[in-house]
Gaussian input, Z-matrix of N, CA and C with variables (Angstrom, degrees):
# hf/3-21g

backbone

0 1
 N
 C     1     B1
 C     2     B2     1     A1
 N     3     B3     2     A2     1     D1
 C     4     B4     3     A3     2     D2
 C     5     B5     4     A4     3     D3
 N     6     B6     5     A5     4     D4
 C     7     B7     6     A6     5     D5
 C     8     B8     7     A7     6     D6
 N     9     B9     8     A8     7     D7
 C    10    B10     9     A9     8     D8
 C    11    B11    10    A10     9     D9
 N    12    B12    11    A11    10    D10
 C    13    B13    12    A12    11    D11
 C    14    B14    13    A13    12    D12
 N    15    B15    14    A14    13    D13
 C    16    B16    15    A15    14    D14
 C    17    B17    16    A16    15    D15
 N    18    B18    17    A17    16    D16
 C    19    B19    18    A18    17    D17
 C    20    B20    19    A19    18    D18
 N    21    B21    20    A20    19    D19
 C    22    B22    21    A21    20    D20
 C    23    B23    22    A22    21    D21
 N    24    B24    23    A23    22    D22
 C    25    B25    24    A24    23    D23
 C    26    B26    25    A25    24    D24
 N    27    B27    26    A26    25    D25
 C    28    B28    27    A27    26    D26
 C    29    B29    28    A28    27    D27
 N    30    B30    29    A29    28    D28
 C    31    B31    30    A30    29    D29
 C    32    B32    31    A31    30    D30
 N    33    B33    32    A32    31    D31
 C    34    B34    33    A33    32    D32
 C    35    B35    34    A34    33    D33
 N    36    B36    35    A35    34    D34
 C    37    B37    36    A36    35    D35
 C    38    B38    37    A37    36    D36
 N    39    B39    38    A38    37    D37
 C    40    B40    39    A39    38    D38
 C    41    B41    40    A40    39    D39
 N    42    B42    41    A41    40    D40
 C    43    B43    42    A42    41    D41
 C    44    B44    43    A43    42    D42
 N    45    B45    44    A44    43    D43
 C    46    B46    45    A45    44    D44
 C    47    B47    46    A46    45    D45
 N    48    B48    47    A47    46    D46
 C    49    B49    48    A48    47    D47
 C    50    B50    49    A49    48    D48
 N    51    B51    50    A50    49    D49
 C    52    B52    51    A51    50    D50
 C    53    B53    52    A52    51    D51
 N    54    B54    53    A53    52    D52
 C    55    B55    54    A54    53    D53
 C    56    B56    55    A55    54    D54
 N    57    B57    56    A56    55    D55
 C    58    B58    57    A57    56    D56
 C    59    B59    58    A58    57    D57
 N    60    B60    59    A59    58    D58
 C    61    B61    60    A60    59    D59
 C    62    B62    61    A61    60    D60
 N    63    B63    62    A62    61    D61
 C    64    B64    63    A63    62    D62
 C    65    B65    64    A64    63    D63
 N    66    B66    65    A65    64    D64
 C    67    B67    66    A66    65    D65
 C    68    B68    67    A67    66    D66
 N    69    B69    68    A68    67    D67
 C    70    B70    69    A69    68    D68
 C    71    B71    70    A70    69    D69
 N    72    B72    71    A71    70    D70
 C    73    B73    72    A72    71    D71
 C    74    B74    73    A73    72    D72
 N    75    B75    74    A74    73    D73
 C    76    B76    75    A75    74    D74
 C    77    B77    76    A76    75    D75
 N    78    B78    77    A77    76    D76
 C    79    B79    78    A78    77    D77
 C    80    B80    79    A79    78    D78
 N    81    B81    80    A80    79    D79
 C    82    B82    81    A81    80    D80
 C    83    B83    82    A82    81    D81
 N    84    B84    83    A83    82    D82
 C    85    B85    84    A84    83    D83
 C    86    B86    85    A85    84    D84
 N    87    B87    86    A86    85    D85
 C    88    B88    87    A87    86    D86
 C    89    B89    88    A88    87    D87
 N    90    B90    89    A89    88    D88
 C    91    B91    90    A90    89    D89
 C    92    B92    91    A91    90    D90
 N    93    B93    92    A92    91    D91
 C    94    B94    93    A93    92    D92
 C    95    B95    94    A94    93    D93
 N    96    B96    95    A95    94    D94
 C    97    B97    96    A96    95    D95
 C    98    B98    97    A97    96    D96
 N    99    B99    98    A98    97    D97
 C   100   B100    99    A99    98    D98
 C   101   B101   100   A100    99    D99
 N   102   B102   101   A101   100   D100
 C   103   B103   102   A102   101   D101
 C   104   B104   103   A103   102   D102
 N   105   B105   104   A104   103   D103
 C   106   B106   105   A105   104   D104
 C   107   B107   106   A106   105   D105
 N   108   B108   107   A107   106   D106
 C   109   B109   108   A108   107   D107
 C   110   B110   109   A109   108   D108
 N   111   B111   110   A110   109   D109
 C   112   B112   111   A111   110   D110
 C   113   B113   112   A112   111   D111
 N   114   B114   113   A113   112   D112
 C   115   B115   114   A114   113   D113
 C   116   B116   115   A115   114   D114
 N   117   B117   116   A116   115   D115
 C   118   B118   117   A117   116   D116
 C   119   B119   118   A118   117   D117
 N   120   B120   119   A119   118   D118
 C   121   B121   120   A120   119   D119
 C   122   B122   121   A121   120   D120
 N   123   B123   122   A122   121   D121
 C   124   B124   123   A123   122   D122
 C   125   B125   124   A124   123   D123
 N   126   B126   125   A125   124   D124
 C   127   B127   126   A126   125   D125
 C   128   B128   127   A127   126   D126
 N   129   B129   128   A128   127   D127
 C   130   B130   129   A129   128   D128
 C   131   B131   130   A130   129   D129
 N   132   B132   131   A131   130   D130
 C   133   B133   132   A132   131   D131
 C   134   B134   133   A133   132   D132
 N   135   B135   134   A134   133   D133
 C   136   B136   135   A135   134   D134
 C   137   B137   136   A136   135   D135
 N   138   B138   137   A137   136   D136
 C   139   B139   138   A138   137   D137
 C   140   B140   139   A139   138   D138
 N   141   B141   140   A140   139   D139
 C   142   B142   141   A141   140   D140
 C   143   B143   142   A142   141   D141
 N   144   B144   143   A143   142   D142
 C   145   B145   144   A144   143   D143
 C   146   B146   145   A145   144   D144
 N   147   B147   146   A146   145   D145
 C   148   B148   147   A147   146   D146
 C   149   B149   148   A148   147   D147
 N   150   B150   149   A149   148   D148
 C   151   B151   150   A150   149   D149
 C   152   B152   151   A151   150   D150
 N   153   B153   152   A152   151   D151
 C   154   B154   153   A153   152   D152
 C   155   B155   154   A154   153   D153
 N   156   B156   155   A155   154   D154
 C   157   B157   156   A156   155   D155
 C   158   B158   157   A157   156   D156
 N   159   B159   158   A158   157   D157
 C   160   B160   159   A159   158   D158
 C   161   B161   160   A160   159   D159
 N   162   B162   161   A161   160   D160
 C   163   B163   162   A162   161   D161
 C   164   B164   163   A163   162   D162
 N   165   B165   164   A164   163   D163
 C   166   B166   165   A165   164   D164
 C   167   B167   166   A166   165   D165
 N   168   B168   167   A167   166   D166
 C   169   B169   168   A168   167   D167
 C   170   B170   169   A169   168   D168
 N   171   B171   170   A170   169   D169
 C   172   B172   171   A171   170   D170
 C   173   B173   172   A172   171   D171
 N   174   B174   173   A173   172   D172
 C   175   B175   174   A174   173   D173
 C   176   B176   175   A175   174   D174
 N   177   B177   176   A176   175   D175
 C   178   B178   177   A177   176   D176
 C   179   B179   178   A178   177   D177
 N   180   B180   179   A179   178   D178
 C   181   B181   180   A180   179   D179
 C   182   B182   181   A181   180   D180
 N   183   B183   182   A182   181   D181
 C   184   B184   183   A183   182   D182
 C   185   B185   184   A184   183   D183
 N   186   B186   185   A185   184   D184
 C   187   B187   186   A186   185   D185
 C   188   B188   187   A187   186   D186
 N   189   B189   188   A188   187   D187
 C   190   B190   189   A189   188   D188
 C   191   B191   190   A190   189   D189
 N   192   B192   191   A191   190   D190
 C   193   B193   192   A192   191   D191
 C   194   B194   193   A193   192   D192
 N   195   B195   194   A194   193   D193
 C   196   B196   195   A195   194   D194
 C   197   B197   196   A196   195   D195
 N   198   B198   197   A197   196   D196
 C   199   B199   198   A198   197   D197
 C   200   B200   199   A199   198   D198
 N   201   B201   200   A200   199   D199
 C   202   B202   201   A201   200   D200
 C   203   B203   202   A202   201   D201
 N   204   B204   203   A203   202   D202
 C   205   B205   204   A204   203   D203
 C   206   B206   205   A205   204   D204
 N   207   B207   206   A206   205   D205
 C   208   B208   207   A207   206   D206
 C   209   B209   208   A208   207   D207
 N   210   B210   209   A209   208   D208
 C   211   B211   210   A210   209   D209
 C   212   B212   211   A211   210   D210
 N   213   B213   212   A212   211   D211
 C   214   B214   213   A213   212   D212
 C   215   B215   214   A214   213   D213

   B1=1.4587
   B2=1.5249
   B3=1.4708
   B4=1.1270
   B5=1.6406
   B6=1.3958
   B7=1.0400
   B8=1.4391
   B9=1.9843
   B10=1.4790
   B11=1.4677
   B12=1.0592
   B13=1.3636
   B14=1.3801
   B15=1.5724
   B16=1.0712
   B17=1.6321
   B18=1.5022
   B19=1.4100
   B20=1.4210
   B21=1.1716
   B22=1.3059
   B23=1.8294
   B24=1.5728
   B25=1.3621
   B26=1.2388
   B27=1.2614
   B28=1.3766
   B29=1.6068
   B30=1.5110
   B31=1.4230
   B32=1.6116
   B33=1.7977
   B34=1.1854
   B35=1.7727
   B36=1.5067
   B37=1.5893
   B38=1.6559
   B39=1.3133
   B40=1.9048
   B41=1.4996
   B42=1.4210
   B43=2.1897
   B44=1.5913
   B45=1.6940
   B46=1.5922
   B47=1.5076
   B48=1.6040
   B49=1.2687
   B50=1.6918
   B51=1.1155
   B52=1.4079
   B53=1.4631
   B54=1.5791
   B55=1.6008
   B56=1.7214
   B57=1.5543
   B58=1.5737
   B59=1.7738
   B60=1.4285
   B61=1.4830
   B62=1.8447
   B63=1.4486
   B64=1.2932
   B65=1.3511
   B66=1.1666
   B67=1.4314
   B68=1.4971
   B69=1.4194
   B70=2.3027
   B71=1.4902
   B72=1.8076
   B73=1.6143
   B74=0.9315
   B75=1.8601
   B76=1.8084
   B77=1.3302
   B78=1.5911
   B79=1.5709
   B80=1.4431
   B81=1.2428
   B82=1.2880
   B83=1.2978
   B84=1.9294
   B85=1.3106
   B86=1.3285
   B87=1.6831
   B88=1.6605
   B89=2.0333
   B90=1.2414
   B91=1.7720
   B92=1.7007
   B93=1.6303
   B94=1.4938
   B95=2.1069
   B96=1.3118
   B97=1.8053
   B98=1.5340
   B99=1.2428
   B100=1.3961
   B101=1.6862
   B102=1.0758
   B103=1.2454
   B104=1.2965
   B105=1.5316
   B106=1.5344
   B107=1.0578
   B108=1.3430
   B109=1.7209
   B110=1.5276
   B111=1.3874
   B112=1.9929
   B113=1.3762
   B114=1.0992
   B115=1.7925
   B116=1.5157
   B117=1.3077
   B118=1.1051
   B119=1.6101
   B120=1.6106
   B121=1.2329
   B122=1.4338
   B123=1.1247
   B124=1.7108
   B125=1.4493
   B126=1.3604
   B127=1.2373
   B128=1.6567
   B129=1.4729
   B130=1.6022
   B131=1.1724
   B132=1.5870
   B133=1.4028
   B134=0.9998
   B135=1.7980
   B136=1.4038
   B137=1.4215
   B138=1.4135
   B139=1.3325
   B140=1.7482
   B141=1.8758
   B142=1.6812
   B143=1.1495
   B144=1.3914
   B145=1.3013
   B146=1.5681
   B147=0.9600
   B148=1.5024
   B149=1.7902
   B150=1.2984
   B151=1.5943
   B152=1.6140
   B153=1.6740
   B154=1.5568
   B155=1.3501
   B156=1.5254
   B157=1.4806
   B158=1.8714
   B159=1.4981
   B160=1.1940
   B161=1.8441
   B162=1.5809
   B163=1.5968
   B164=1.5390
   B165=1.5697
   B166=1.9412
   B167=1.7486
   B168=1.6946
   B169=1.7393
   B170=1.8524
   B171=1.7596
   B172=1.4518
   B173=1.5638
   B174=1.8753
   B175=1.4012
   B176=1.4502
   B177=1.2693
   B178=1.1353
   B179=1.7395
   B180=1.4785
   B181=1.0216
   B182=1.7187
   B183=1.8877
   B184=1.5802
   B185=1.6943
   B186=1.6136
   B187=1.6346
   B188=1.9451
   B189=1.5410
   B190=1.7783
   B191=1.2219
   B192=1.0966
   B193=1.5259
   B194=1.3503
   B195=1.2900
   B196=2.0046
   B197=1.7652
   B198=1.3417
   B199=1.8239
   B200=1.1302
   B201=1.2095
   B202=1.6785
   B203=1.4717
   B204=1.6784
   B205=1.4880
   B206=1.6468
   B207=1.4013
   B208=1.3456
   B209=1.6870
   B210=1.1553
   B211=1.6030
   B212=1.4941
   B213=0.9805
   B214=1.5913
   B215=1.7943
   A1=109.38
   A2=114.87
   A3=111.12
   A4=135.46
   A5=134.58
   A6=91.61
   A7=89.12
   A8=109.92
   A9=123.12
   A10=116.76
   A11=152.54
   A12=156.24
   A13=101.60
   A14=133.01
   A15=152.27
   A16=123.25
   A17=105.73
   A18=120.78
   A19=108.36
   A20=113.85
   A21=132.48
   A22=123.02
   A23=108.97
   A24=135.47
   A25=112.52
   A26=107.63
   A27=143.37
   A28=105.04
   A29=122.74
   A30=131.47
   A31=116.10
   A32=104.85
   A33=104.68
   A34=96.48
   A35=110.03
   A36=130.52
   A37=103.60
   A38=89.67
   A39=100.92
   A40=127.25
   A41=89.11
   A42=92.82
   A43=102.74
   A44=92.01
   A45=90.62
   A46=89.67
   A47=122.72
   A48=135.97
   A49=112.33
   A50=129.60
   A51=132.00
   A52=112.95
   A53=121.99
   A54=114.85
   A55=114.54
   A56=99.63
   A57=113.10
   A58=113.78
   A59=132.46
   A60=128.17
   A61=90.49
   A62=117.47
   A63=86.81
   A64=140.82
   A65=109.77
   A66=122.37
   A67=111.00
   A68=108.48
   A69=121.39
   A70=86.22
   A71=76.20
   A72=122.08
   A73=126.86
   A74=112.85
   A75=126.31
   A76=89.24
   A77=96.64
   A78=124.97
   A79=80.67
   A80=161.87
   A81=157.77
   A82=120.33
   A83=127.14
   A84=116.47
   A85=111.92
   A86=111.27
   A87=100.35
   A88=85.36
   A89=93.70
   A90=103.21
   A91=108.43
   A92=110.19
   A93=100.26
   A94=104.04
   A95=85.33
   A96=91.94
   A97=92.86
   A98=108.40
   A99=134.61
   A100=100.50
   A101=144.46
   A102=135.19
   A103=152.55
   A104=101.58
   A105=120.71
   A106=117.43
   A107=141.47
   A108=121.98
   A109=112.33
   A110=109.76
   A111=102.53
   A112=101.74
   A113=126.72
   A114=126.28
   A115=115.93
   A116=142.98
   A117=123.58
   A118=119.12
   A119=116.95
   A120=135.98
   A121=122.83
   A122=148.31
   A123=148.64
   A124=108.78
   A125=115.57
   A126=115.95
   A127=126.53
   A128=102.18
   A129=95.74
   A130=164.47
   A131=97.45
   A132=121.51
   A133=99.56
   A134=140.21
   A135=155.87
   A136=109.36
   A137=108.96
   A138=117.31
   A139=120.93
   A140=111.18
   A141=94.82
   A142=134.78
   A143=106.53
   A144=128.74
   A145=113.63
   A146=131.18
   A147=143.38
   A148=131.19
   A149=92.01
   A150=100.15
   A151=128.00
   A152=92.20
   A153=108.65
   A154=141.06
   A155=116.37
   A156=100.04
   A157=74.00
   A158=101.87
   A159=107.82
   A160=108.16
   A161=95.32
   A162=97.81
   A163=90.32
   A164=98.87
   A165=108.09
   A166=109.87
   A167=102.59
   A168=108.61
   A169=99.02
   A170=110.61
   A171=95.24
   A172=117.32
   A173=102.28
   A174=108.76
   A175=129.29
   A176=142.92
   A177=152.02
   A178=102.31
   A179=114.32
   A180=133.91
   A181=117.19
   A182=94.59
   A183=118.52
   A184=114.76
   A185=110.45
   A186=87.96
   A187=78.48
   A188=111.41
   A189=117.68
   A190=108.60
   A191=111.63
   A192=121.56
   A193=123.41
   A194=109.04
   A195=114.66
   A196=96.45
   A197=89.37
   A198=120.81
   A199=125.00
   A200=135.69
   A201=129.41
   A202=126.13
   A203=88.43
   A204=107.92
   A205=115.66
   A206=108.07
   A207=106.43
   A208=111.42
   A209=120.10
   A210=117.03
   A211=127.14
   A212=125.67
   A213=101.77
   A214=123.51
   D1=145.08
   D2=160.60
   D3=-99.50
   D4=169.78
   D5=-166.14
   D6=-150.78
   D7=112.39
   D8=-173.49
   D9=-19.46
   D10=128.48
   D11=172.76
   D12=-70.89
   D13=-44.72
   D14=-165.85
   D15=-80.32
   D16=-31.91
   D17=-163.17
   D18=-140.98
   D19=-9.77
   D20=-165.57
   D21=26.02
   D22=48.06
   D23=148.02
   D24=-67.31
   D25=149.88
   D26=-158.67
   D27=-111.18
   D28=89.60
   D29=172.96
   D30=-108.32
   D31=157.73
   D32=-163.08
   D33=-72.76
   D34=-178.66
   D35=-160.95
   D36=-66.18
   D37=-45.12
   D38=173.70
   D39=-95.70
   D40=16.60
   D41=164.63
   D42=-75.40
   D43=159.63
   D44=-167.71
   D45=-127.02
   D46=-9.16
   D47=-169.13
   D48=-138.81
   D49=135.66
   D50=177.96
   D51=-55.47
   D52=116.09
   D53=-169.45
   D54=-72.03
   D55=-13.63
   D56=179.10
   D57=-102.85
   D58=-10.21
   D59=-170.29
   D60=-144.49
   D61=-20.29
   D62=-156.66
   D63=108.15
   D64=-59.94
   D65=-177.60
   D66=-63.06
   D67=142.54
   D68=176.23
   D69=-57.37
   D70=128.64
   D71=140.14
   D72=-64.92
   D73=-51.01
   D74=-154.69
   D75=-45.29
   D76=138.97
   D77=150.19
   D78=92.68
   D79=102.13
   D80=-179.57
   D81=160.72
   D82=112.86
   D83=173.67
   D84=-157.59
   D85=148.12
   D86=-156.07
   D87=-85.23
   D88=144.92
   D89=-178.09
   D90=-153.82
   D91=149.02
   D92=-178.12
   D93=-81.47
   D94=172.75
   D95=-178.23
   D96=-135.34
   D97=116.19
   D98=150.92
   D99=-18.39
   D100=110.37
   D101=134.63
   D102=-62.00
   D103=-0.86
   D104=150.81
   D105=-118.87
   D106=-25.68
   D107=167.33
   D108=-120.02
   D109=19.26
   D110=167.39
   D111=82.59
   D112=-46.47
   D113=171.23
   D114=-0.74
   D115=123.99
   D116=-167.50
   D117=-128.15
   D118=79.81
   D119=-140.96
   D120=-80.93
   D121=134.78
   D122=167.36
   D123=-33.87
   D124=111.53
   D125=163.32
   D126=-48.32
   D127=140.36
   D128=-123.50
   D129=148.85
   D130=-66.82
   D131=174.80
   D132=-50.13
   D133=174.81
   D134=131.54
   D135=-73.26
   D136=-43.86
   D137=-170.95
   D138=-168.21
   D139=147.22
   D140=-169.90
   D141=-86.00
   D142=137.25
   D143=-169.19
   D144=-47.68
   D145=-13.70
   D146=141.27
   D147=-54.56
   D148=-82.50
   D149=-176.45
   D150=-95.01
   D151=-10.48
   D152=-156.86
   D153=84.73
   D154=5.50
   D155=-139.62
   D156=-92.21
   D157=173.64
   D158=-168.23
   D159=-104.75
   D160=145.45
   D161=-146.64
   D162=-108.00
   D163=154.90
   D164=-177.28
   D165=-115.81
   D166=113.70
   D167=-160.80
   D168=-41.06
   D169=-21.66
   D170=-156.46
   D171=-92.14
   D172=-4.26
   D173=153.57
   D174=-69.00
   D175=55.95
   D176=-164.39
   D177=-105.71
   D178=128.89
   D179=168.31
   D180=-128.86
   D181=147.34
   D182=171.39
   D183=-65.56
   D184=93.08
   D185=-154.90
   D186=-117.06
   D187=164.47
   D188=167.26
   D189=-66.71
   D190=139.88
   D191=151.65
   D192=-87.52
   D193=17.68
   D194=165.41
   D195=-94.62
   D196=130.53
   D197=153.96
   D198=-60.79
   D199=86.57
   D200=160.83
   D201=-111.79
   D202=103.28
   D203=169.00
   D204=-11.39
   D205=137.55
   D206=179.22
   D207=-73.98
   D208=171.88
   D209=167.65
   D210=-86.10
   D211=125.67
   D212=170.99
   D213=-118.02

């Protein structure tokens, strides 16, 4: 699910527009975040697919779905 930034409604995975305000989704998806290594996991998970540590459904964050290369 995604979850309006704006209105904070609850849209399906493939909205591209808020079904309650309207406003873009693209690039937008509610997902858990690792709280010890940043990992950024399928809502869902039990636990991250990285380090293990064990994840809480009610920590859920609005995170991008754009890739940016790390720096070196």
């Amino acid at each position: 699910m995604k979850k309006c930034p704006y209105c904070n409604t609850l849209n399906p995975d493939d909205a591209e527009v808020c079904e309650n305000c309207g406003k873009s989704l693209k690039g937008q998806m509610l997902a858990l975040v690792c709280p010890n290594c940043g990992k950024v996991n399928a809502l869902g998970s039990r636990e991250c697919s990285v380090c293990h540590t064990k994840l809480s459904q009610g920590n859920h964050r609005l995170v991008s779905r754009k890739i940016t290369p790390r720096k070196k």
